[in-house]
C-alpha positions as CSV (number, residue, x, y, z in Angstrom):
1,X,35.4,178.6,75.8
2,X,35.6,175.2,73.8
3,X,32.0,176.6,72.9
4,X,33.3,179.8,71.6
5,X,36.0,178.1,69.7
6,X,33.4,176.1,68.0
7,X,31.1,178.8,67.0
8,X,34.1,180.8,65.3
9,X,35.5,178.0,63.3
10,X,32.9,176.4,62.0
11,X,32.3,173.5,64.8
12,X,34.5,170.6,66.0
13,X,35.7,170.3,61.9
14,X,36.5,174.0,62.1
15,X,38.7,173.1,65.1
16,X,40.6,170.3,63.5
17,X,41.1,172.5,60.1
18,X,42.3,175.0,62.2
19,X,45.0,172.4,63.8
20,X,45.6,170.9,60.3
21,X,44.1,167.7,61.1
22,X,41.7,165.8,59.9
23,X,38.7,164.5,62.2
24,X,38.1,161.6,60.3
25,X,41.3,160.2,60.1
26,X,41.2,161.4,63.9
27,X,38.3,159.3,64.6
28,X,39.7,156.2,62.8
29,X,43.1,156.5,65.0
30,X,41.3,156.7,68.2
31,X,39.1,153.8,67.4
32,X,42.2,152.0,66.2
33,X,44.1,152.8,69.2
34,X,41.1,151.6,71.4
35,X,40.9,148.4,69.9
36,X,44.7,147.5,70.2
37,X,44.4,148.9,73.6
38,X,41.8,146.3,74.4
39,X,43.1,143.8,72.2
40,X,46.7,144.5,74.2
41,X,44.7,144.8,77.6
42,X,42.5,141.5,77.2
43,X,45.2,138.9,75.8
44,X,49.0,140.3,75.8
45,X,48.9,141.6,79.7
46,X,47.0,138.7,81.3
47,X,49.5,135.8,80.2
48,X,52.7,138.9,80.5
49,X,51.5,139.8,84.5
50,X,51.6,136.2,84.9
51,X,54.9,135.2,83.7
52,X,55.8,138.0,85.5
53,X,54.4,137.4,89.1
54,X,55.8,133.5,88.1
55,X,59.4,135.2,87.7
56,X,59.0,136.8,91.1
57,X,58.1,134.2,93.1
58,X,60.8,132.5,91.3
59,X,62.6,135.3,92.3
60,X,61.3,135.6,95.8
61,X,62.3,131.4,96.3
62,X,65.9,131.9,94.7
63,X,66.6,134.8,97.3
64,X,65.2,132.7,100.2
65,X,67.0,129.7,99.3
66,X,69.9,132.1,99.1
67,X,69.3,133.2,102.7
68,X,68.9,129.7,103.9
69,X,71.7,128.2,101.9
70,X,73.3,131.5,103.6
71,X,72.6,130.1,107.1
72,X,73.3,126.8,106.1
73,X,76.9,128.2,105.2
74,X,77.3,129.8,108.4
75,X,76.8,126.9,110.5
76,X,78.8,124.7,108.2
77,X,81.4,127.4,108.7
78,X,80.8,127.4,113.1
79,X,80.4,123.2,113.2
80,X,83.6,123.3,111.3
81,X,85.5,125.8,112.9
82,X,84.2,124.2,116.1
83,X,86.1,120.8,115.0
84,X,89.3,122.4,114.2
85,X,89.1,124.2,117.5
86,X,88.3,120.8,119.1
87,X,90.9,118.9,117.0
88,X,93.6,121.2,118.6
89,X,92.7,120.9,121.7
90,X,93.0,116.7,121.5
91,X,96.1,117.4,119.2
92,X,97.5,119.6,122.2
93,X,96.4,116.9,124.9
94,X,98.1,114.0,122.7
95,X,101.2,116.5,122.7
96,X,101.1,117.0,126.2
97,X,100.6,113.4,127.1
98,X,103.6,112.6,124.8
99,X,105.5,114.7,126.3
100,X,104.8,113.6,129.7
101,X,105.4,110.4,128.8
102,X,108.8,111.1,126.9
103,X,109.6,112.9,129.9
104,X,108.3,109.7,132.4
105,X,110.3,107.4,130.1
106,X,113.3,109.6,130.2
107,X,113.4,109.7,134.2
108,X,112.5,106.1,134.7
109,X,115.7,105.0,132.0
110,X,117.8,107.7,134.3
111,X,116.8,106.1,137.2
112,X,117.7,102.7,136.1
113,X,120.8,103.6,134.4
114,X,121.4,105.6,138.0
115,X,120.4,102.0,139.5
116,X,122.5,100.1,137.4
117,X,125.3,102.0,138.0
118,X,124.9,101.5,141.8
119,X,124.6,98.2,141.1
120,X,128.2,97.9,139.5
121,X,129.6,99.5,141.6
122,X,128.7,97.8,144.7
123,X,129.4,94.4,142.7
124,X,133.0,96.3,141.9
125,X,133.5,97.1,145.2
126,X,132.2,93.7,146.5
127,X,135.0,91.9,143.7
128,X,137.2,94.1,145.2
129,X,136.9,93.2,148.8
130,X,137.2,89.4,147.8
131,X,139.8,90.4,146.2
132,X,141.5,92.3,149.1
133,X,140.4,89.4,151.5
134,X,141.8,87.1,149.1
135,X,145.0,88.9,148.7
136,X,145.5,88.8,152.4
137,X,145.3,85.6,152.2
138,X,147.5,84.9,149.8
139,X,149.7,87.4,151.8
140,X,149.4,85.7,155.0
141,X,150.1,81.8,153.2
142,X,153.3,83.0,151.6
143,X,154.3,85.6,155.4
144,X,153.5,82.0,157.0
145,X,156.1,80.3,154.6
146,X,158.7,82.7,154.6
147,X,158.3,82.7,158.5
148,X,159.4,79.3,158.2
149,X,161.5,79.5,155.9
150,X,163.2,82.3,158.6
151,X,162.9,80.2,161.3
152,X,164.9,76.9,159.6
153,X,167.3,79.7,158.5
154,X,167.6,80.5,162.3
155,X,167.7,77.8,163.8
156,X,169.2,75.9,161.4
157,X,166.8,72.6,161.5
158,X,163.0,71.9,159.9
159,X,160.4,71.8,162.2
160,X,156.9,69.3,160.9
161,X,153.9,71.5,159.7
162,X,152.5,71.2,163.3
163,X,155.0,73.5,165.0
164,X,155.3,75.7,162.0
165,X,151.7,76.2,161.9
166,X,152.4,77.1,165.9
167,X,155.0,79.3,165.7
168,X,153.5,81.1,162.2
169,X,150.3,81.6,164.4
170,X,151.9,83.3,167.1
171,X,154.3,85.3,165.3
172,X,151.5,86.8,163.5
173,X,149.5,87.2,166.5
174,X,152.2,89.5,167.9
175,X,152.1,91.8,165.1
């Protein structure tokens, strides 16, 4: 058909006139366009794919230092959350040990204090049965004079310290 075409019009000018164009000016483009083509394909793409496939691998380190930064984060994140768990756990043990030993401190002052105040009171009540023996005493010195002093009134003469000490003794013995 192309054949045909050509034979009608004239030849492969016949076809371009036909299309309004003009096969030398054609002819000129293409060779123009073939030479920038190679021109382009020789010197501009070589140093472009280049930069290029440097921008990747750029590219291609950036995301795996991302990743690894990534991980590195993560197990910053685990030590870390690992050390506050572990800090609470001492923090609670100090706490607890605190406690206990506010709580052994408290019992021990109770106890003394408990101590203590068994201990004043026994020395009160030993004060007080000094006292009472003292007061008796006392009590039996001034029944032993006013014995005497009964007896003179009675019989009406002073006996010596040997036979009131006699009489007080048995007087008191009866009671």
């Amino acid at each position: 058909m192309f054949h045909f075409i050509m034979a009608d019009s004239g030849g492969l000018g016949g076809l371009f006139s036909a299309l309004g164009l003009n096969w030398q000016a054609f002819f000129l483009d293409l060779a123009a366009f073939l030479i920038t083509a190679y021109v382009v394909g020789k010197y501009v793409f070589p140093p472009l794919n280049k930069a290029l496939e440097a921008k990747q691998g750029e590219l291609e380190a950036a995301t795996r230092l991302e990743n690894e930064a990534a991980k590195k984060l993560d197990s910053a994140a685990q030590q870390a959350s690992k050390v506050v768990s572990e800090a609470r756990g001492a923090a609670d043990e100090v706490l607890a040990t605190a406690r206990s030993d506010a709580a052994a401190q408290l019992e021990s002052a109770r106890a003394k204090a408990i101590e203590q105040g068994e201990r004043l009171v026994a020395e009160a009540r030993e004060q007080l049965s000094r006292d009472v023996l003292a007061a008796r005493r006392e009590l039996k010195g001034e029944a032993a004079k006013l014995v005497a002093s009964a007896t003179e009134a009675v019989l009406g003469e002073k006996l010596d310290n040997a036979a009131d000490g006699k009489l007080i003794e048995r007087s008191l013995e009866a009671k």
